[in-house]
N, C-alpha and C positions, 0 to 999 in steps of 0.2 A: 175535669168537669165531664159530668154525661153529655154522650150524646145527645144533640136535640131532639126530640119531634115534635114537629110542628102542623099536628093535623088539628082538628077539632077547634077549639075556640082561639089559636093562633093562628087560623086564616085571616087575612084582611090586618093583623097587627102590624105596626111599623118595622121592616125589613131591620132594624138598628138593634130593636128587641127581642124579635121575634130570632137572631142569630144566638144570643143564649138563652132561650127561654126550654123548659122541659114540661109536659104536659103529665099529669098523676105519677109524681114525684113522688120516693117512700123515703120518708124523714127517720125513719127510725134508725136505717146505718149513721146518721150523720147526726146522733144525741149521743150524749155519754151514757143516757138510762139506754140506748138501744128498743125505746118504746115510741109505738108513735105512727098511726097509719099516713096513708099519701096526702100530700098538696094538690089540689085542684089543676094549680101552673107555679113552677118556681121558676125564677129567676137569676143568673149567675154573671153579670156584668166583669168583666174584666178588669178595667180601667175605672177612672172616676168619671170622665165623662160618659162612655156607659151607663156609669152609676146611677148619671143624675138624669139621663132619657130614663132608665127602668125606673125609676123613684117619681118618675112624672108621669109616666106610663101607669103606673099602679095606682097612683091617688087619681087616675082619670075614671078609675074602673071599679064597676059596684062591688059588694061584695067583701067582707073581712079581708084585711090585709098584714101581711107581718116580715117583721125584719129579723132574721137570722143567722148568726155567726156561728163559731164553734159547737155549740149546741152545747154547751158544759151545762148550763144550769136552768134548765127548761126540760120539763114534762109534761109531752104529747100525746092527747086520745085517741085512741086505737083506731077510731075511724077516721081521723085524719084531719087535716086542714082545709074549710070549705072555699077557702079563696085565694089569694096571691101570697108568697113566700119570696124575697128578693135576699139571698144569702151575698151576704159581704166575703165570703171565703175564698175569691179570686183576686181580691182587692189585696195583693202582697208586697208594695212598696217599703221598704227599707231604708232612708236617706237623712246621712249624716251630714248636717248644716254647715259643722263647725260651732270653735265656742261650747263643748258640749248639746250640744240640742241636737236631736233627728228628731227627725218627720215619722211616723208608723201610720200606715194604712189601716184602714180599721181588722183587715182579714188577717193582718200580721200575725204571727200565735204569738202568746206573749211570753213565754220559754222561751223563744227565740230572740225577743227582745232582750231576757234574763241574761241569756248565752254567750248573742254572738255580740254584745252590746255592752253591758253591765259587766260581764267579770271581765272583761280583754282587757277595759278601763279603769278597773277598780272602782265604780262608782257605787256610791251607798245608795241604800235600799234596796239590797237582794234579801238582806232577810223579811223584808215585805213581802214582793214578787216570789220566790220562789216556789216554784212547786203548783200554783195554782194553772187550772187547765182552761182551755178556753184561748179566744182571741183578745187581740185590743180592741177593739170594737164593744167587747162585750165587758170586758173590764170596766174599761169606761162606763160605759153606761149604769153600773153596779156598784161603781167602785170598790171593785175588787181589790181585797189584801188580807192580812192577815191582825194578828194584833201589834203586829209590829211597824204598823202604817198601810197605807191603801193608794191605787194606780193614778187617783188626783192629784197625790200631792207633786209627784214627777211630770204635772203633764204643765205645761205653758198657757196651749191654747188648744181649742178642737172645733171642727170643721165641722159643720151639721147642715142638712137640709130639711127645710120646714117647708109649708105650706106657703110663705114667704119668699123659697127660692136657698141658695145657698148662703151661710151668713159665717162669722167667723168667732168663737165666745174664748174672750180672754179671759184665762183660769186664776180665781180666787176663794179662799178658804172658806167663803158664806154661799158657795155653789157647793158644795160637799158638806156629807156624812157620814158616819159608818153605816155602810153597804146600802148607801141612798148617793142623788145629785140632782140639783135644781135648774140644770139648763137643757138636760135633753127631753124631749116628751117621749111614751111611748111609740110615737107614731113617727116620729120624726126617725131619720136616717145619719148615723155618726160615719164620714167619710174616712177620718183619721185626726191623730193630735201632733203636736209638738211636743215632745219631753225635752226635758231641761236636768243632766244631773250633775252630783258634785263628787270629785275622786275623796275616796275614801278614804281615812289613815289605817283602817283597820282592813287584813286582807279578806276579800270579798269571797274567795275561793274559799275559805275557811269555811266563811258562814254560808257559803251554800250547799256548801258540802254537811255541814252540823243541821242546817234544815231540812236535807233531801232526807236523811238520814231519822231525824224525827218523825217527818212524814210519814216513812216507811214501817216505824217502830209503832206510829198513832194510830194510823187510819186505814184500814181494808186497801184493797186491791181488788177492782172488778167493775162491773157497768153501775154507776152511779153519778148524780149532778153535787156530788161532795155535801157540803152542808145544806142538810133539808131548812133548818131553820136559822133566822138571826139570834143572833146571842142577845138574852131583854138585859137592859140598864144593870152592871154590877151581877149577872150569874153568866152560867152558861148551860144554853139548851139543852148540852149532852148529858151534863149533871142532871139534870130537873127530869131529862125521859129515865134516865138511869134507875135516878130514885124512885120510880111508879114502878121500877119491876119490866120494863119493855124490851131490855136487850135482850137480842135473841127470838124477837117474837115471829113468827110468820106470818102469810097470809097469801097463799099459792104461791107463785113463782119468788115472791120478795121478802123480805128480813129484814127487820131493824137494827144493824150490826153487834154482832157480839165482843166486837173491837173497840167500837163510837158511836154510842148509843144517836149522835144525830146525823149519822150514815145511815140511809134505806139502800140496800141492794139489790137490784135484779140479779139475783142467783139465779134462776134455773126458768129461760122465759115468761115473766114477769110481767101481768098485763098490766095498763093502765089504772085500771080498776084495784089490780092488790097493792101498785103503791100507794093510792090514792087513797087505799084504808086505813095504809098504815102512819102517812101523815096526820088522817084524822083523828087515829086512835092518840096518839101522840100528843096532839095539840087539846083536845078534851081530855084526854088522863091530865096533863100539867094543870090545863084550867081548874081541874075537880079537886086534886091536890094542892096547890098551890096556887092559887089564885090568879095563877097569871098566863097572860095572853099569849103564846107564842107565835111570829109572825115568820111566814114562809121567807125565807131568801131565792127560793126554789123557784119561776113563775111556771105554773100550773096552766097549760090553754086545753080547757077541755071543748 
C-alpha cells in the first residue's frame, strides 16, 4: 500500500481512516487497461473492520463514491475520479473452514483461490475459474466465469455492507446470471464469501493446465480488461465484431485485437478516449449489421 498523505481534505477525518487513506491517487497503475487519471481520496482498509469504518466513512461524505478491487474490468477517464475510491486490495484473508468450504476475502486474487486451493484439492470447477484476472471481490460481484460455469456457483454465502449496515446473503441460483447477480448493489461493499467445493474425479491439473494453455493460444497478451463485451443469447460478440471487418482496427494508442476481435488493447498509451471509440465503433457496427444490441461486460466510469 502507498504511502499515506494526509494533508488537504483528510484534516479533521477519523484518525482509524484517515491511517489508510491516500489523497490524488493515480488509478491507472492499478487497472489492467493501465488508463485512468487520479482519485480525489482513496482508500485501503486493511482488515474488515477497517473496511466497515471506511464504507461508513464514505457513504458520510458528499460526492461520487466507488468501490474497487483488482481493476480487471473497469475503464477509467483520464481525468480521474472526482470523489472517494475504497480499494478492497488489502482485504487478503485466506481461510479454510473445513468440510470443504473457506472463507475468501473480497481482495483475495482469484488465481490464487484457483491455485493454492482448487488444484492441491482436486476440486471441480477449475475449468471455470481459470485463467480469469481480477479478485473475488470482483468476480463476485460479476460473476465471473467462463463458459464452463461462473464464481456463484462455488460460493455459499457473501458478506456485504449496505446502507443497512452489514448483513450476510445466502447463495442461490435465482441470485445469479451469466456475468450479472441480484444481491449486491453497485454501491454496496462485497467483504468476502464462503465457497463450498466438491473433489473432482477428473484430474484438476489437467484441466488447468489444457485452459491456461487455450488462453494463451486465444487471446492477446497485454494491458486490457479481457472481454469488452457480453456474449448476447446463442452468438458471440467476438464473431459478430469479426464479421463487420474490425479486427485489427485502431484508433491512437488502442486496437481491436487481431487475435479476439472482443479484446481492445492499449498498445501503445492508449487514452481513454481511443478505447472508448473503439467500443463505440464496435457496438454500432454490430447494431447496423446485425441487429443487435451488444452490452458492455466492461464498466466504463467516465
Amino acid at each position: 500500500m502507498p504511502s499515506p498523505d494526509v494533508s488537504g481534505i483528510l484534516s479533521g477525518m477519523l484518525d482509524a481512516v484517515a491511517d489508510f487513506a491516500v489523497e490524488n491517487y493515480p488509478l491507472a497503475p492499478g487497472t489492467y487497461y493501465h488508463v485512468g487519471g487520479p482519485a480525489r481520496l482513496a482508500l485501503f482498509p486493511r482488515t474488515i473492520d477497517e473496511a466497515q469504518s471506511a464504507y461508513a466513512w464514505m457513504r458520510s461524505q458528499p460526492g461520487p463514491h466507488l468501490i474497487l478491487g483488482g481493476g480487471s474490468n473497469v475503464l477509467i477517464s483520464d481525468t480521474g475520479f472526482p470523489g472517494i475510491v475504497l480499494f478492497t486490495t488489502e482485504l487478503g484473508t485466506l481461510e479454510n473452514l473445513g468440510e470443504h468450504r473457506y472463507r475468501a476475502a473480497s481482495g483475495v486474487i482469484l488465481q490464487k483461490l484457483v491455485r493454492e486451493v482448487m488444484l492441491p484439492n482436486n476440486y471441480g470447477g477449475v475449468g471455470a475459474l481459470t485463467g480469469i484476472p481480477g479478485s473475488v471481490g470482483g468476480a463476485i460481484f460479476m460473476n465471473a466465469g467462463t463458459v464452463n460455469g461462473s464464481t456463484c456457483q462455488w460460493l455459499e454465502s457473501v458478506d456485504l455492507l449496505g446502507a443497512g449496515g452489514a448483513r450476510t446473503v445466502q447463495m442461490a441460483p435465482s441470485l445469479y446470471a451469466y456475468r450479472s447477480q441480484r444481491f449486491c448493489a453497485p454501491e454496496e461493499l462485497i467483504l468476502g464469501g464462503v465457497f463450498r467445493f466438491e473433489v473432482a474425479g477428473e484430474d484438476q491439473r489437467a484441466v488447468y493446465q489444457h485452459y491456461m494453455q487455450r488462453r494463451r493460444d486465444t487471446q492477446p497478451q497485454g494491458f486490457c480488461c479481457g472481454s469488452v463485451f457480453k456474449n448476447p443469447p446463442g452468438e458471440h460478440a467476438a464473431r459478430l465484431i469479426e464479421q463487420c471487418g474490425l479486427k485489427g482496427t485502431r484508433q491512437g494508442g488502442a486496437i481491436i485485437s487481431p487475435k479476439h476481435a472482443n479484446f481492445i488493447m492499449n498498445e501503445d498509451h492508449a487514452t481513454f478516449a481511443d478505447i472508448l471509440s473503439l467500443i463505440e465503433l464496435a457496438r454500432r457496427s454490430v447494431r447496423d449489421r446485425f441487429g443487435i444490441e451488444l452490452e458492455e461486460e466492461v464498466r466504463i466510469l467516465r
